[in-house]
C-alpha positions in Angstrom: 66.5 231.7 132.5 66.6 229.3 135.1 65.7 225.6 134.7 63.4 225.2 137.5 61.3 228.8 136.8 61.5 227.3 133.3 59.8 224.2 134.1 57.5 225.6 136.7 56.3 228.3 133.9 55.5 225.3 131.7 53.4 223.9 134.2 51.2 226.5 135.0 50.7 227.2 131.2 49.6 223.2 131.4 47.2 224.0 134.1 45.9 226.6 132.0 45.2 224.5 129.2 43.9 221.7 131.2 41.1 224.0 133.2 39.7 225.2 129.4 39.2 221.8 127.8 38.9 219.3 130.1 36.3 217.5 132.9 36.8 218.3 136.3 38.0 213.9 137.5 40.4 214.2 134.3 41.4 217.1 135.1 42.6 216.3 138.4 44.5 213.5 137.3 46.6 215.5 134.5 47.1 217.9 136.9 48.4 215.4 139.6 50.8 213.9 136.6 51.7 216.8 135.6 53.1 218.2 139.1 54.8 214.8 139.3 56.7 215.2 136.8 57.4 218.7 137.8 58.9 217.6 141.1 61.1 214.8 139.7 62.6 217.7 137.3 63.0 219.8 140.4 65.0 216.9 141.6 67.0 216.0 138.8 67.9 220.1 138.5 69.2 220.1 142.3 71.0 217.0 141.6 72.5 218.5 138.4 73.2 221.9 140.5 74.9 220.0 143.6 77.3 218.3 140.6 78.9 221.5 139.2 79.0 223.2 142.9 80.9 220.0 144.9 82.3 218.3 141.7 81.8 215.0 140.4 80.7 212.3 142.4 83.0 208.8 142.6 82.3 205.7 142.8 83.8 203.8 146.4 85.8 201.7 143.8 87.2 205.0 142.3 88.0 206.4 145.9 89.5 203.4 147.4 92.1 203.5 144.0 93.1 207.5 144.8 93.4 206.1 148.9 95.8 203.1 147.6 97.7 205.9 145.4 98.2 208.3 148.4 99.4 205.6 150.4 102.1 204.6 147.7 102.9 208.0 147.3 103.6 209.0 150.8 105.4 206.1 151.7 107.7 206.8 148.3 108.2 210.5 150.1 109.2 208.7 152.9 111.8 206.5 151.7 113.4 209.1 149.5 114.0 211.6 152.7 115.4 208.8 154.5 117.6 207.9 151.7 118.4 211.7 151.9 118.9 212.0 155.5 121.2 209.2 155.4 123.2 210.3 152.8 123.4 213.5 154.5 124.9 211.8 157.3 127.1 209.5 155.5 128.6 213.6 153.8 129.1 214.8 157.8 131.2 212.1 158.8 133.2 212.1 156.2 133.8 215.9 156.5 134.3 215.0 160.2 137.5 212.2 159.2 138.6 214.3 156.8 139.0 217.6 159.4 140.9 215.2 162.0 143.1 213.3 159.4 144.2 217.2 157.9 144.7 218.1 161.6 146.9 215.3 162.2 148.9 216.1 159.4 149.3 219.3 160.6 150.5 218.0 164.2 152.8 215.8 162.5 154.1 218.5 160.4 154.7 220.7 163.6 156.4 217.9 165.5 158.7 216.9 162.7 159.7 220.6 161.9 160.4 220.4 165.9 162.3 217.3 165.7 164.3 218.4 162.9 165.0 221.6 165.4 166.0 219.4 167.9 168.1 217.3 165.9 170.4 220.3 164.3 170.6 222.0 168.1 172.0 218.0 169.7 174.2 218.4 167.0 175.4 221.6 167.7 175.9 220.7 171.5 178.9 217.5 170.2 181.9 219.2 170.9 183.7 221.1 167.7 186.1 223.4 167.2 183.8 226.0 165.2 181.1 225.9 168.2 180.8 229.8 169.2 182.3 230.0 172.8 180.0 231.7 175.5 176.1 232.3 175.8 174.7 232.7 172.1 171.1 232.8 170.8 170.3 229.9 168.3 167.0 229.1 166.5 165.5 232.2 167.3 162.5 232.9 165.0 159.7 235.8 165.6 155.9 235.4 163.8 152.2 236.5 164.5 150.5 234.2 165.7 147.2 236.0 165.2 145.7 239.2 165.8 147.7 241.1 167.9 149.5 238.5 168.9 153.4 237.6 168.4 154.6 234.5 168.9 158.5 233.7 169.6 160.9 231.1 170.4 164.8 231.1 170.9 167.7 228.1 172.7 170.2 229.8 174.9 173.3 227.9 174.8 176.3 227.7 176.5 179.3 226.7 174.8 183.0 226.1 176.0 184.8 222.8 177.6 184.5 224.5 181.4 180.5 225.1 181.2 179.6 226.5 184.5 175.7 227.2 185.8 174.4 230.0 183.8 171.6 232.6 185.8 170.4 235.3 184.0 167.3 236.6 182.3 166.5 237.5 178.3 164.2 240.8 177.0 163.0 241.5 173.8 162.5 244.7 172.0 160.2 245.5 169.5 159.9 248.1 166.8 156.8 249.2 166.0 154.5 251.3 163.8 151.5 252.8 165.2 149.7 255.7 163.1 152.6 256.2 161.1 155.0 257.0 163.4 157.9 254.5 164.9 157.1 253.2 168.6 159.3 251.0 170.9 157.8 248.3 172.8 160.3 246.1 175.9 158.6 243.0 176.4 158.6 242.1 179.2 157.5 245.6 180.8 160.3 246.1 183.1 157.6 247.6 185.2 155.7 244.3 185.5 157.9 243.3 188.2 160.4 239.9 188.9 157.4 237.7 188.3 157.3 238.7 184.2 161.2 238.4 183.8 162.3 235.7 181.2 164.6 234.0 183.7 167.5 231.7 182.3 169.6 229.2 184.2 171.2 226.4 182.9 174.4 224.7 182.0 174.2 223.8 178.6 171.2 225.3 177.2 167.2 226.6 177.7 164.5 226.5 175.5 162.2 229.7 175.5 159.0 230.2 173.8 155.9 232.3 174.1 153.4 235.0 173.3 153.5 238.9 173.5 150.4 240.7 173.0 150.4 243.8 170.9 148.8 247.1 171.0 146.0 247.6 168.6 146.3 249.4 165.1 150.5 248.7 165.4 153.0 247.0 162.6 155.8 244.5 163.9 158.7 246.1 162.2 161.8 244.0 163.6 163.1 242.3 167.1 165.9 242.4 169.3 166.8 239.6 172.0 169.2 240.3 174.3 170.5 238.1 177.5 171.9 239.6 180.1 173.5 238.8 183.6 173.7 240.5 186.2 172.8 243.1 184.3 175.4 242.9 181.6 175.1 242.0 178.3 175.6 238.5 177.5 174.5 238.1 174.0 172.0 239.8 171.1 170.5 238.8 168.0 168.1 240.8 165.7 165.4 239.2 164.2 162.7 240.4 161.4 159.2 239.0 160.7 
């Protein structure tokens, strides 16, 4: 049973008991004590009520402590993602030196392997007995260079004491495989026109390098490079990847 109906039961029941014993002035004032009392336990029950529904009441000494604690707290949060962030930051720059030092490397790798290239082909070019006479292919090498894509690069040279100008162009032809069966591909397409020709002309020698693009779904087998001038062959070599 509720505590108010509780309390408000026990006062009628003293009401009762004061309207069968009592005068009429005494009676009054019971009575008047007596709902009083009953309204200051009315109170107190509300109070009591109001405490379970919205919690304990603090004290402003007791809230000011839990504000000072959520300041300290929050500002704690704060430094720790900062310190965070910043390490976070610190880890991408050093990710970003450590991708252009490895790419340096590789540069420098690329231009000594190039040097070294250059180096044996000057050597070849000092005059010797053994030195191949005529136009021959040297340092020729064929690789992919990514999907569908070949890369290649050859020196012409010309060798003899009476070097004279040298005019002619170079092809390549490439074996493929293509859904199992064996295709041939001339690079350039001889019907692409003088613009696409690999043109030569020199006197001692000619760097060529480049990229062919493949068709799709096909296997580089092997290569062929072949100078010619004037139509007629000058000098072949076959290459594999």
């Amino acid at each position: 049973m509720p505590i108010s109906k509780f309390f408000r039961r026990r006062i009628t029941a003293s009401k009762m008991t004061i309207n069968q014993h009592l005068p009429w002035p005494i009676k009054f004032a019971l009575i008047a004590v007596v709902i009083g009392v009953g309204g200051a336990i009315a109170m107190w029950t509300y109070d009591m009520g109001r405490s379970f529904a919205f919690g304990p009441k603090f004290s402003p000494e007791q809230m000011t402590a839990l504000q000072d604690k959520v300041v300290i707290l929050t500002a704690e949060r704060d430094k720790l993602q900062a310190a965070a962030a910043t390490i976070e930051s610190q880890q991408n720059i050093e990710k970003s030196i450590q991708k252009q030092l490895t790419d340096q490397i590789n540069s420098l790798t690329v231009e000594n392997n190039r040097i070294k290239e250059d180096l044996a082909f000057f050597e070849s070019l000092m005059p010797s007995a053994a030195r191949p006479q005529g136009i021959t292919l040297q340092k020729s090498k064929i690789e992919m260079a990514g999907p569908n894509q070949l890369r290649y690069r050859t020196l012409v040279m010309q060798g003899g004491k009476a070097m004279r100008e040298f005019s002619g162009e170079m092809h390549i032809s490439l074996t493929l495989v293509q859904a199992g069966k064996p295709v041939m591909m001339e690079f350039p397409d001889p019907k692409a026109g003088e613009a696409a020709k690999l043109k030569l002309s020199f006197k001692q020698y000619q760097r060529l390098e480049g990229q062919i693009t493949l068709p799709e779904g096909v296997t580089v087998k092997s290569a062929q490079m072949t100078v010619l001038e004037k139509g007629e062959l000058r000098a072949k070599q076959a290459l594999t990847l």
